[in-house]
N, C-alpha and C positions, 0 to 999 in steps of 0.2 A: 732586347732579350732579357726574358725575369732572368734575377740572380739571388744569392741567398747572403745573409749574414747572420752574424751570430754573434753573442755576447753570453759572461758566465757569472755566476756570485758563487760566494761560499757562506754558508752559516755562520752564527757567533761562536759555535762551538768548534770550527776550525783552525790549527792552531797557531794561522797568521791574524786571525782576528783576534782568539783569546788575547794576545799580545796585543791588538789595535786596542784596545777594551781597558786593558791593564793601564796601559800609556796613559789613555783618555780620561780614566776613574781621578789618576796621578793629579795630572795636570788640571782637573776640576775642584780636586779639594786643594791644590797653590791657590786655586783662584777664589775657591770660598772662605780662605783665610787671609790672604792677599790680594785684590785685584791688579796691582801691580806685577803679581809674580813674570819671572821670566823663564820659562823650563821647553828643555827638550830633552824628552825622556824618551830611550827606546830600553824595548823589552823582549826578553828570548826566554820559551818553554820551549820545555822537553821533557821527557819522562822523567817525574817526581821531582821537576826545579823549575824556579824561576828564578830571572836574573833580570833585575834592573840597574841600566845604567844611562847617565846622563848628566846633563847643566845644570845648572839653578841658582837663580838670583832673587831671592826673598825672605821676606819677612818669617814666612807659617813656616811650621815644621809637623811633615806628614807623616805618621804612622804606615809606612810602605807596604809591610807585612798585610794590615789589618785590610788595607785597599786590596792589595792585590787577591786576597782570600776571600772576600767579600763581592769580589768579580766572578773570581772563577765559579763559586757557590751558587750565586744567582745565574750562572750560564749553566749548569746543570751538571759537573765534574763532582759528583759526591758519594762517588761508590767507589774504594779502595780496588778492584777488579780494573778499572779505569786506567791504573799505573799514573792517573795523574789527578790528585784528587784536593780538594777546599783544604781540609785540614790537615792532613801531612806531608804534604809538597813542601819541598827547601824554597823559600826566597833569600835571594841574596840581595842587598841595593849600596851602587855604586853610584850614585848620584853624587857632583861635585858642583862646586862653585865655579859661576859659568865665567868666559874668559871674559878681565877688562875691556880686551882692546876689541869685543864685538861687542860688548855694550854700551862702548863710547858711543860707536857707530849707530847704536838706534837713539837713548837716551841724548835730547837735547834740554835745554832751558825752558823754551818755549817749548809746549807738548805739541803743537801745530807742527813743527820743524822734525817730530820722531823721523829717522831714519829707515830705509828697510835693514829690514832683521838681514835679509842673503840676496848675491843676484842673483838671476834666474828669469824663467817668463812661465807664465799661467794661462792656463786657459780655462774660459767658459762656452758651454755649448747649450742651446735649447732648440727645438724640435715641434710643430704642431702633431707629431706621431701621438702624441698622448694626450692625457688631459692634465699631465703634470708634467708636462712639457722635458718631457724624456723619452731618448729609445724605449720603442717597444722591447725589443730583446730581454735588454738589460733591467726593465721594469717587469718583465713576466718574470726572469730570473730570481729578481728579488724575491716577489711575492712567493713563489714556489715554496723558498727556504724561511721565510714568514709564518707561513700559514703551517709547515712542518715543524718547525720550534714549535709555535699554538697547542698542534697537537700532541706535542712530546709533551710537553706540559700540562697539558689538560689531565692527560693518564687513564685517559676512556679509549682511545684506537690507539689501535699500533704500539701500543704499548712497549716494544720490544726498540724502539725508538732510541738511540742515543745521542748526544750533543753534536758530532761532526756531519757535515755535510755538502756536496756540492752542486747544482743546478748547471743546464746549459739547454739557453733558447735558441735556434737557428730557423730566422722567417724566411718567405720567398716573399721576393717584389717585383713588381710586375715593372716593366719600361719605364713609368711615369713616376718610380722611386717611390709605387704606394704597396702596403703590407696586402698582400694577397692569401697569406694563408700561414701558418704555423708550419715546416716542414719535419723539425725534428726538436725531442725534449730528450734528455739525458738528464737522471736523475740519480746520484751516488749517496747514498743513506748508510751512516754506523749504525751497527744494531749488536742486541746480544745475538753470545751463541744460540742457535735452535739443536733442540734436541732430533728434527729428525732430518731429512739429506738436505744436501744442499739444492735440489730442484726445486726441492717441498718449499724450502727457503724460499728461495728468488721467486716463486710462484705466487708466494703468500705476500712478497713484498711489491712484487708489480702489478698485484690485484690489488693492493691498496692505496696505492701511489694514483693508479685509475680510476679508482672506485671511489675513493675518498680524499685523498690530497687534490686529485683535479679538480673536481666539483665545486670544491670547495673554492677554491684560486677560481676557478670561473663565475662562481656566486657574486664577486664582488668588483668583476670588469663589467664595463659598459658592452650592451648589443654588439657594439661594432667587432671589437676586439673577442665577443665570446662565439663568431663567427665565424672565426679563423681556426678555432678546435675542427678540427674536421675528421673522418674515420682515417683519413689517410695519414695521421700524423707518424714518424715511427721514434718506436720508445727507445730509448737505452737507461736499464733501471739496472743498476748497483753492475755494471758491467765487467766487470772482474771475478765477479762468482761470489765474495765475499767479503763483505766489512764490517768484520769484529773490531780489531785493532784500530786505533782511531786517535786524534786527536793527539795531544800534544807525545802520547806515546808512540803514535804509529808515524811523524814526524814533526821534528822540530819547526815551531814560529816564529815569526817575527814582524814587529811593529815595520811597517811602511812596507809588505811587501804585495799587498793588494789594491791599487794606486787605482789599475783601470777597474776593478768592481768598484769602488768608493767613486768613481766619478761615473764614466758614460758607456762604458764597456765596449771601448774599442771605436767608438762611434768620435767626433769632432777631431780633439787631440785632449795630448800631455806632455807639461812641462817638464816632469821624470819627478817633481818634489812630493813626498807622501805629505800627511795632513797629522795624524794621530800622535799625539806629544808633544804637539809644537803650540805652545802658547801663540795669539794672534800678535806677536809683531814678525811672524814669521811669516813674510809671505807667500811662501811655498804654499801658506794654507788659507790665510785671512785675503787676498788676492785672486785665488782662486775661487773664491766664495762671492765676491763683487764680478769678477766675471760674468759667474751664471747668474748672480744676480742681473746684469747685462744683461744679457744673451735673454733669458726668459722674459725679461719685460717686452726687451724689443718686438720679439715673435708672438708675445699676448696684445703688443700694443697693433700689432699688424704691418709694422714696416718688413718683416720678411717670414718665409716659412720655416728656416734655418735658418740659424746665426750659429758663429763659431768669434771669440770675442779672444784676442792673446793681450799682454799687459805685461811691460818686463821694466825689473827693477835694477840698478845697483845700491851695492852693498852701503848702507850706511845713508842714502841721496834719498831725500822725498819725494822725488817730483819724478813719476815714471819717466823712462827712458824711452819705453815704445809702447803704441796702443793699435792697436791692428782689429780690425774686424771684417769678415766674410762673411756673405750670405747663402754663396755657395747658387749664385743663381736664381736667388727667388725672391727678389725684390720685389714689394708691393708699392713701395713708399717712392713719389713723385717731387720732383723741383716744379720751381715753375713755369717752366717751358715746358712742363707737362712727362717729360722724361725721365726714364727710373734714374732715383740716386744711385751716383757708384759708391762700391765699398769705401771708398775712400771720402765722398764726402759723407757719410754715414758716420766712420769713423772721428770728422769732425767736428759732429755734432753731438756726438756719445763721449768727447772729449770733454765738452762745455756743460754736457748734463752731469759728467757723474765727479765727483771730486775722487782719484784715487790714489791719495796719500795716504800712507798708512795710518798712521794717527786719526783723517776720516773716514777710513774704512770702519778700524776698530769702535770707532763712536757710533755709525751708522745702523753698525748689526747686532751692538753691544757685545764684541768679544771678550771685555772682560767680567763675563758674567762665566759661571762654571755649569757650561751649556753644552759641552763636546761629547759626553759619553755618552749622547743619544747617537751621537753622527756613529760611531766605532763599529756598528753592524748594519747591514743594511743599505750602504749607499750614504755618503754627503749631501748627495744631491735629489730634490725628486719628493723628497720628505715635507708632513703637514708642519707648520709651524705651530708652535702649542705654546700655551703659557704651563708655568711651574714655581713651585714654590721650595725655595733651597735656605736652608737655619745658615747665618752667618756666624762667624768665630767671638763674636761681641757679643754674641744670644738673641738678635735682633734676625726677623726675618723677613727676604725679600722674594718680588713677583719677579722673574725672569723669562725670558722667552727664546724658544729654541727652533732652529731653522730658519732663521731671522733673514737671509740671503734668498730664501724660497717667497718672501712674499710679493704680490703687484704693485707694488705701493708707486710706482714710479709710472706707470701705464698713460694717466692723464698727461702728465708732464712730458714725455717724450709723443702721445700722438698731438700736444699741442705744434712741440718745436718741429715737427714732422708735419703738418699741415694733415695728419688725417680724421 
């Protein structure tokens, strides 16, 4: 019997992100001053404040103010009417010196021996639903509030556009667990006030959201997926009648509290640990990122259609505790009696391929490069990987690369161990 799902994103101008964003700016310039830094920084907006608080173990000393205004500015809060705006907003920052007796626990002799930062377990998911090996849902989500920021910023449509925003995609699938069609989009947009009713309003905003924001989002999906637009989809645009008020004035943010947009929107699992401010010996976040680095090679390399990949650590101990992997049924990948691998010996072999100690995780994907505050809108996961070029604190500048967890790099290597 088809059934439907759904998954949701919010904009950067939302005011659990603007605080994922703040965190991540944070914690990027420890890292271009320090590679070594150790921070978890969380961050709270609200109308005309922000409040940073958190750990910190490092060398640099960051101008908190200048970052945090230099976020909000580039996310588009620059009009006093906003109630929360670049340059008059209160920053507070309560960042302290992080505790010894957790940084016995990662900090060893040998850096091979690092510790984890927390226990806990993580998870990685990947999917052939796409071509970036993510839910569909959760990937039209995204783009939605992508290609609307685009336009808010462009300042030729829609003009009336402001920085908050939220998306929600709900597909139908047919029996065989394949996307059969788009059922419903929900699209909630801040705008200024209009001068004339509110119908005129919502009229003018669901003819453009149709007219122009979709076209647009479907410009840049593949046949398959711009197939699933059909007449029958049904809208919900700005469903409250109206969204003036917005953003960190119309509610309070906070770092870590969009876990399942940053990962798979609802689709595999979560460990409960957010990502944003947490330098990678935490692997609430640097863990979770080898996951899906997991999970996506597998499903590229063709051993299954789905993977769901868990990894749990204690506090302080290098050598995970547990590694768990499910295919959820769709095993491609054979032994040699011809027989699909079970999960279990799957997970054997995903044991021996990937090292996941903290210390080579963080080598692997280079976390301590200050690479995060691309991750802070838009999803962790699912993202191109790019190089970039960042001015270090010595004057000296280096090539960095970001999304470093998203690339194939391991494809050959596991369909060798895998006989495919």
């Amino acid at each position: 019997m088809p059934y439907l799902f759904t998954s949701e994103s919010v904009s950067e101008g939302h005011p659990d992100k603007v605080a994922d964003q703040i965190s991540d700016a944070i914690l990027d310039e420890f890292l271009r001053q320090d590679p070594a830094s150790k921070v978890a920084c969380e961050t709270l907006v609200t109308t005309g404040l922000v409040v940073v608080a958190g750990e910190v173990k490092s060398k640099a000393y960051v101008d908190v103010q200048t970052v945090a205004r230099d976020v909000i500015r580039r996310i588009g809060y620059t009009k006093a009417e906003y109630k929360f705006e670049a340059e008059s907003c209160g920053i507070l920052s309560a960042l302290h010196e992080q505790s010894p007796d957790i940084n016995q626990g990662v900090e060893r002799q040998n850096p091979e021996d690092q510790g984890a930062g927390d226990q806990g377990m993580m998870f990685g998911y990947a999917s052939r639903e796409t071509d970036n090996y993510m839910p569909l849902a959760l990937d039209l989500s995204h783009r939605l509030l992508r290609e609307l920021a685009a336009i808010r910023k462009e300042g030729r449509q829609m003009t009336y556009l402001r920085p908050d925003a939220k998306s929600q995609v709900t597909i139908r699938y047919s029996d065989d667990n394949k996307p059969e069609a788009i059922d419903t989009i929900v699209v909630s947009t801040q705008h200024d006030d209009f001068d004339s009713s509110e119908d005129t309003m919502l009229r003018r905003i669901s003819e453009d959201v149709k007219g122009i924001l979709i076209p647009r989002v479907k410009a840049g999906l593949s046949s398959e997926v711009q197939q699933l637009f059909t007449d029958q989809i049904t809208y919900h645009i700005n469903p409250t009648g109206k969204f003036v008020i917005g953003g960190p004035h119309g509610d309070s943010g906070l770092t870590g509290r969009k876990i399942i947009v940053d990962t798979y929107g609802g689709k595999g699992a979560h460990g409960g640990g957010a990502f944003s401010g947490k330098d990678s010996s935490k692997v609430d976040r640097s863990a979770a990122y080898a996951a899906r680095h997991i999970a996506k090679n597998l499903v590229a390399a063709g051993v299954a259609d789905q993977v769901l990949v868990q990894v749990a650590y204690a506090i302080g101990v290098a050598k995970p505790v547990g590694l768990y992997v499910t295919t959820y049924g769709t095993t491609k990948a054979t032994g040699s009696n011809g027989e699909k691998l079970t999960d279990g010996q799957i997970s054997e072999k995903v044991d021996q391929l990937f090292d996941l100690r903290p210390y080579a995780i963080v080598q692997r994907f280079g976390l301590q490069n200050p690479i995060f505050g691309e991750t802070a809108a838009y999803g962790h996961m699912g993202r191109e990987s790019q190089k970039k070029t960042v001015q270090l604190a010595n004057g000296e500048s280096r090539e960095v690369e970001t999304f470093t967890w998203e690339k194939l790099d391991y494809v050959d290597q596991i369909k060798q161990a895998f006989g495919l």
